[in-house]
C-alpha positions in Angstrom: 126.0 33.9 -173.9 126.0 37.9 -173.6 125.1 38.5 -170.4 125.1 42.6 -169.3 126.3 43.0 -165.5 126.1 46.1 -163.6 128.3 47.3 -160.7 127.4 49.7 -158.0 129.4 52.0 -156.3 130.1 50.0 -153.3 131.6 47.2 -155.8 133.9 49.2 -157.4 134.6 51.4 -154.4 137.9 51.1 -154.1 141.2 50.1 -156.6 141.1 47.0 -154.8 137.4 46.4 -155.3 137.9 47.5 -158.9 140.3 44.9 -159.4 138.5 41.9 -157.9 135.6 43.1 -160.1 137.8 42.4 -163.2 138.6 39.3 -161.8 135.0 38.0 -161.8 134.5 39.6 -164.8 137.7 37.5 -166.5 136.6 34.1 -165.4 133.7 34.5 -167.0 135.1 35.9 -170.4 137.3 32.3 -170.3 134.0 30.3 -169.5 132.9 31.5 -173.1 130.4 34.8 -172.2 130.6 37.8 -173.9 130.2 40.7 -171.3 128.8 44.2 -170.8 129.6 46.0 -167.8 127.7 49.1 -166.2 129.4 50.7 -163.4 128.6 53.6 -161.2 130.4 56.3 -159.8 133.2 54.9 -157.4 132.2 54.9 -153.1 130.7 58.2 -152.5 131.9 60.0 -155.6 128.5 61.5 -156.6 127.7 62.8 -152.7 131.3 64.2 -152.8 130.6 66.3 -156.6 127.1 67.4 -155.2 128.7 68.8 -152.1 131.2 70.4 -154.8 128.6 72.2 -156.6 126.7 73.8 -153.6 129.7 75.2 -152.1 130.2 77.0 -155.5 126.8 77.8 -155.7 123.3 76.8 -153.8 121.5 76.5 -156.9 123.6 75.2 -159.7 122.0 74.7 -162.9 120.8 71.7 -164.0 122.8 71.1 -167.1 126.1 71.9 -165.1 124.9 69.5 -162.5 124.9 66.8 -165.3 128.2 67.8 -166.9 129.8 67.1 -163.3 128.5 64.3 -162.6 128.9 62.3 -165.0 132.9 62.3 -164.5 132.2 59.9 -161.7 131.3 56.8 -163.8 133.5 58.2 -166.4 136.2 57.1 -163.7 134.9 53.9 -162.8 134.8 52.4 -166.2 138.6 53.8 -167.6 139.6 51.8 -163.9 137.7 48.8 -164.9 138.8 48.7 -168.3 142.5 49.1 -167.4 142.4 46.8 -164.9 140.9 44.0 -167.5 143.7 45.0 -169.3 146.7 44.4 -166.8 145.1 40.8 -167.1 145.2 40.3 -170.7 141.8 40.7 -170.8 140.4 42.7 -173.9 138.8 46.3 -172.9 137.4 49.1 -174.1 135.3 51.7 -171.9 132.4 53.9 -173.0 130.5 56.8 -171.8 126.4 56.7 -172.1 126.3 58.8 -175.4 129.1 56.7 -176.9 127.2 53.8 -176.3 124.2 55.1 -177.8 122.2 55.6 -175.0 119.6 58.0 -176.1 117.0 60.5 -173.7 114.8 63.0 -173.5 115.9 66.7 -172.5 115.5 66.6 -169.2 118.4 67.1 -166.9 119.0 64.9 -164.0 116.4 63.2 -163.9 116.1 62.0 -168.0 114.7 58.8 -169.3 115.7 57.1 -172.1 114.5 56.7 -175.5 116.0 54.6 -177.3 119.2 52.6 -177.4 121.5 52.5 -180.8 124.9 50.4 -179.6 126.4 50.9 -183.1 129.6 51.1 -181.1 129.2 48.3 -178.6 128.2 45.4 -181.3 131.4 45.7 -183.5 133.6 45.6 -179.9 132.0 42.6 -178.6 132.6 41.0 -182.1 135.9 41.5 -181.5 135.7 39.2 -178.5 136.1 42.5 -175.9 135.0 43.3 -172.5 133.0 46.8 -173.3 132.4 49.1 -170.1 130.1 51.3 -170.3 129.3 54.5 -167.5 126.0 54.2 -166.1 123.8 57.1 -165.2 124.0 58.7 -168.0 123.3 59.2 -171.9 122.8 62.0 -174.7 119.8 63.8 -175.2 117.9 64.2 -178.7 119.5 67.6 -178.7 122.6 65.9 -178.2 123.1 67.5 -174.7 124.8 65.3 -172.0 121.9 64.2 -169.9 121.8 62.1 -166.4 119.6 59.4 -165.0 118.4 60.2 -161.4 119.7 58.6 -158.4 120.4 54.6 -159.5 120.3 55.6 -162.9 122.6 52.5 -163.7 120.5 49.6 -163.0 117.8 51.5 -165.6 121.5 51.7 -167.9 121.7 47.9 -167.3 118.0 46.9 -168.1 118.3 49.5 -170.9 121.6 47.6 -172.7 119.8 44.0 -172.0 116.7 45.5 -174.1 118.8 47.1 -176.7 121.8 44.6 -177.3 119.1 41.3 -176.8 121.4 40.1 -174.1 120.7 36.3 -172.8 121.4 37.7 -169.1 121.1 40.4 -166.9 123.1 40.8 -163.3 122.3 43.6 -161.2 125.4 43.3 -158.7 125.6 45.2 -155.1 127.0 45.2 -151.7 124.1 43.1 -150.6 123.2 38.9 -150.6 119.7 39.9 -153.3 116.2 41.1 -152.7 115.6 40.8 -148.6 112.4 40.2 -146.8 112.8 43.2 -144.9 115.8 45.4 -144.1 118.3 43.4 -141.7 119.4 46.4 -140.3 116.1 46.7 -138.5 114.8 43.2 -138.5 116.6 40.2 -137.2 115.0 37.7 -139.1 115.1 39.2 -142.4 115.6 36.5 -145.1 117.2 36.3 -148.6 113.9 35.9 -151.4 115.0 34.0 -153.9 112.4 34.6 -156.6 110.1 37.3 -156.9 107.6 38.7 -159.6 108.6 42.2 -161.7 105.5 44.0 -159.9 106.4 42.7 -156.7 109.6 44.3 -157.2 108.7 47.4 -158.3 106.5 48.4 -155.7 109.5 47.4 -152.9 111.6 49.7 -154.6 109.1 52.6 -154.9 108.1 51.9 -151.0 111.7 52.4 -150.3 113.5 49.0 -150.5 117.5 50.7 -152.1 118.5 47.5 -153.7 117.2 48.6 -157.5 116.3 51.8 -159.0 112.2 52.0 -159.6 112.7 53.0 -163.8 115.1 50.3 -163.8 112.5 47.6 -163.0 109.5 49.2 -164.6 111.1 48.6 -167.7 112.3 45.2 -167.3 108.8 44.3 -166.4 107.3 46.2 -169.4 109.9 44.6 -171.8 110.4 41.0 -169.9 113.8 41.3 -168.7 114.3 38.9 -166.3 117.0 39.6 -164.2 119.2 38.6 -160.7 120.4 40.6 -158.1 123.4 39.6 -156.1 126.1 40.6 -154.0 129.8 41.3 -155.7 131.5 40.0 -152.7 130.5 36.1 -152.9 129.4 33.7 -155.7 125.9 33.0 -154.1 123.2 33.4 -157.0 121.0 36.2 -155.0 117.3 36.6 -156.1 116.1 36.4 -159.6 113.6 38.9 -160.7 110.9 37.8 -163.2 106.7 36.5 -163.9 104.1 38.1 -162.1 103.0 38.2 -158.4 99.7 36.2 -159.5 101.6 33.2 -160.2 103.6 33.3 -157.4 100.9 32.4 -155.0 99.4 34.0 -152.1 101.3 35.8 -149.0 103.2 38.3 -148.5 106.5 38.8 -149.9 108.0 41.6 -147.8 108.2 44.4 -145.7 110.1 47.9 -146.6 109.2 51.4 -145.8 110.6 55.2 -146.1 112.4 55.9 -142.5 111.7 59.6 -142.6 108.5 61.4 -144.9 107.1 64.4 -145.5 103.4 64.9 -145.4 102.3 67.7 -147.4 99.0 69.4 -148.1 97.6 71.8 -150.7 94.9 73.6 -150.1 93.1 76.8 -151.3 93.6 76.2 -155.3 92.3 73.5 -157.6 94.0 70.4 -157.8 95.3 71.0 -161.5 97.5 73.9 -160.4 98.7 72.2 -157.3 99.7 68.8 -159.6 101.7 71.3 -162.0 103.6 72.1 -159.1 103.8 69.0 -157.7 106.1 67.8 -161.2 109.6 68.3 -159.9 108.9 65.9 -157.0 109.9 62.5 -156.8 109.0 59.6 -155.2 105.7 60.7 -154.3 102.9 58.5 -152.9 99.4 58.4 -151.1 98.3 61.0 -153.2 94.2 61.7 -152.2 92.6 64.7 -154.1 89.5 66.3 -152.5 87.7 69.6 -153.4 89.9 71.6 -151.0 93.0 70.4 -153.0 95.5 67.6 -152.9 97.2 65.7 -149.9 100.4 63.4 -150.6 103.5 61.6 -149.1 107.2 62.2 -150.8 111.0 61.1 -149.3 113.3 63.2 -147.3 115.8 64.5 -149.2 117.6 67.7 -150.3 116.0 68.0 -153.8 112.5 67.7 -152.6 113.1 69.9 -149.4 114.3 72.6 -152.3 111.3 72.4 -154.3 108.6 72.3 -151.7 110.5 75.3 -150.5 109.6 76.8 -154.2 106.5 75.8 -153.9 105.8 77.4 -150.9 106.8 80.6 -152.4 104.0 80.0 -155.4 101.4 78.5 -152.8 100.7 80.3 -149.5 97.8 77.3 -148.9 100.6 74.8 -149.3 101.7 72.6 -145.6 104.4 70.2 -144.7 104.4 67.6 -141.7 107.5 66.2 -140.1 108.2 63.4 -138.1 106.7 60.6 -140.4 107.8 57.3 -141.6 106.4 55.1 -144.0 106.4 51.2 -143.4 104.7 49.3 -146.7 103.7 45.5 -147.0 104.1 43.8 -150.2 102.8 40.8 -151.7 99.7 38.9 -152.8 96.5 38.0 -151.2 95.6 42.3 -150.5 92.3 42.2 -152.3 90.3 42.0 -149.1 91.5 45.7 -147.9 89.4 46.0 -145.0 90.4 42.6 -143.2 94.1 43.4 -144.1 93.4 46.7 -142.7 92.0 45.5 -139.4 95.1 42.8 -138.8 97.7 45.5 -139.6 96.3 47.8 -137.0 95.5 44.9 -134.6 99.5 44.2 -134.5 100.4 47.2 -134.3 98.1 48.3 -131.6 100.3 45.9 -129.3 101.9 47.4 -126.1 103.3 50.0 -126.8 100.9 51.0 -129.6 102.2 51.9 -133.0 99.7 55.0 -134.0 98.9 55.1 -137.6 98.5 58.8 -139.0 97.1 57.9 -142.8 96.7 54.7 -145.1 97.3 54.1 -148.5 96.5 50.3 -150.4 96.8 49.1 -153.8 96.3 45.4 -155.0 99.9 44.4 -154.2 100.5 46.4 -151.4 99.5 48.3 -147.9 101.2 51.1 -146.6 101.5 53.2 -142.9 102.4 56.2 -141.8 103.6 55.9 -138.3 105.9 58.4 -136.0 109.0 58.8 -137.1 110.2 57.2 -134.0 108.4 54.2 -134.4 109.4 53.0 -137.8 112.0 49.7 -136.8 109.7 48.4 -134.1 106.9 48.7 -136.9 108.9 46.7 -139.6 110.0 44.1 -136.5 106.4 43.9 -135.6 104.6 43.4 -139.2 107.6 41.4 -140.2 106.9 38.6 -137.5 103.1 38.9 -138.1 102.7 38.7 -141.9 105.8 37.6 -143.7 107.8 34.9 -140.6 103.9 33.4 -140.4 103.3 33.0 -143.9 100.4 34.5 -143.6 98.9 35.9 -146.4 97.3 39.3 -145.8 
């Protein structure tokens, strides 16, 4: 069986980590599987290179920015590979453009094209482990190009795709997929199975265990796939189907801790979405005849280019103080009665106040205070998802 595993950073976060990894990785080489491992950068490796650059420079160019930091994985996988090694395990590490991994031009953030393992195929034949750095590929120009943040996991998916693999492991410092996050809510509890879309719309509302490109593809190219924790043999949740099949309720409840409301007014909505590219993770977004109003993350890249776009857009406004807390599952299609619950519960003593409401098929999301995020998770947690109740 060839069966491509990935590794996050916490996994291989330390020499010692590194090494148990190989272990896991060796017993199943001697049960008979041929393996492909994608690894991240070690710990905290990519903070500590970003932090690098913006203390040579606050704006470092893009390309540069890829160049750097894709030395991190680079790391990881010669570590994993020697560490096979030392146990007479078979080895041989690769970067993304060795391994054929091919993108677009764009830096940071590229997606991939196409995957031509010309050098992988010949290494597995020869009964080795191949490693292979995550986050990163070549571009058609043949520039070194990275992945966005969890660029791995879309490596993984990618390699399953490309190579035909019978199995793909997403591993990470975490039991699987969670009903809700356990930091917040007591009562969270580990989903075994759920559906591709379902998936993909907890990690776009926010949910950290897999990268949003990463399942989007293995949706669109039937990929099933398992998430699990590197630190115990439990099997974690497997991803695959379609929420349709999986019957009606509701699956789980993530959310955004911190947001950014922001509001364009003044120009038509074609020049304010031409700005609006550089953004990511943006949701909610409503378009009127006054311009465009939208929801996006908190975080340093999209502070810096709203702070561009403020310079290009004087009718452009940001509000603070936001969090976003999304329900996921099936059942949704009666918005209004959904809508009516969700506020009813959160209208309990001391009321939750929702500023603004998005809903899709799969999915209803509020934006609350800032302040009132954990309590809302706790509270639509209990009502929707420990009830079984559908929405």
């Amino acid at each position: 069986m060839l069966v491509v595993q990935k590794y996050g950073g916490t996994s291989v976060g330390t020499p010692q980590r590194i090494l148990r990894v190989a272990d896991r990785i060796a017993q199943r080489r001697a049960a008979g599987d041929r393996i492909v491992a994608v690894v991240s950068a070690m710990g905290q490796s990519t903070d500590h290179l970003l932090s690098l650059a913006h203390r040579i420079t606050p704006r470092p160019s893009r390309r540069e920015m890829d160049m750097l930091l894709t030395t991190g994985e680079r790391i990881s996988m010669a570590l994993l590979s020697m560490a096979l090694e030392a146990r007479q395990v078979p080895a041989i590490s690769f970067t993304g453009s060795q391994s054929g991994i091919i993108t677009d031009t764009n830096h940071t953030r590229a997606r991939i094209l196409e995957i031509r393992p010309i050098r992988i195929l010949p290494e597995l034949e020869r009964d080795k482990v191949v490693i292979v750095a995550g986050f990163q590929g070549v571009s058609s120009d043949k520039e070194i190009t990275t992945l966005g943040r969890g660029g791995s996991d879309t490596t993984a998916v990618a390699l399953a795709v490309g190579l035909n693999a019978d199995r793909c492991e997403i591993y990470t410092d975490v039991p699987g997929v969670m009903s809700a996050d356990p930091r917040h809510v007591e009562n969270a509890r580990l989903l075994k199975r759920v559906s591709w879309d379902t998936m993909l719309e907890l990690a776009a509302s926010g949910a950290g265990v897999m990268h949003t490109r990463a399942v989007e593809l293995a949706g669109r190219r039937l990929v099933p796939f398992c998430v699990r924790s590197a630190f115990t043999k439990k099997e974690g949740t497997v991803v695959e189907g379609k929420a349709i099949e999986q019957g009606a309720g509701i699956a789980a409840v993530t959310g955004l801790p911190r947001v950014l409301e922001v509001t364009i007014r003044g120009i038509d909505a074609a020049t304010a979405a031409s700005g609006m590219k550089d953004l990511s993770g943006v949701r909610g977004l409503t378009a009127d005849s006054y311009g465009l109003k939208f929801f996006v993350p908190v975080d340093s890249e999209n502070e810096h280019v709203l702070e561009e776009m403020h310079g290009r857009m004087q009718g452009l406004a940001v509000e603070r103080g936001l969090a976003a807390v999304t329900m996921v599952g099936t059942g949704l299609l009666d918005v209004s009665r959904v809508v009516e619950e969700v506020l009813n519960v959160l209208a309990e003593s001391p009321a939750i106040p929702v500023q603004a409401l998005a809903s899709t098929t799969i999915a209803v999301t509020m934006y609350v205070p800032e302040a009132s995020y954990a309590e809302a998770l706790r509270r639509l947690h209990g009502a929707f998802v420990e009830s079984g109740r559908a929405g």
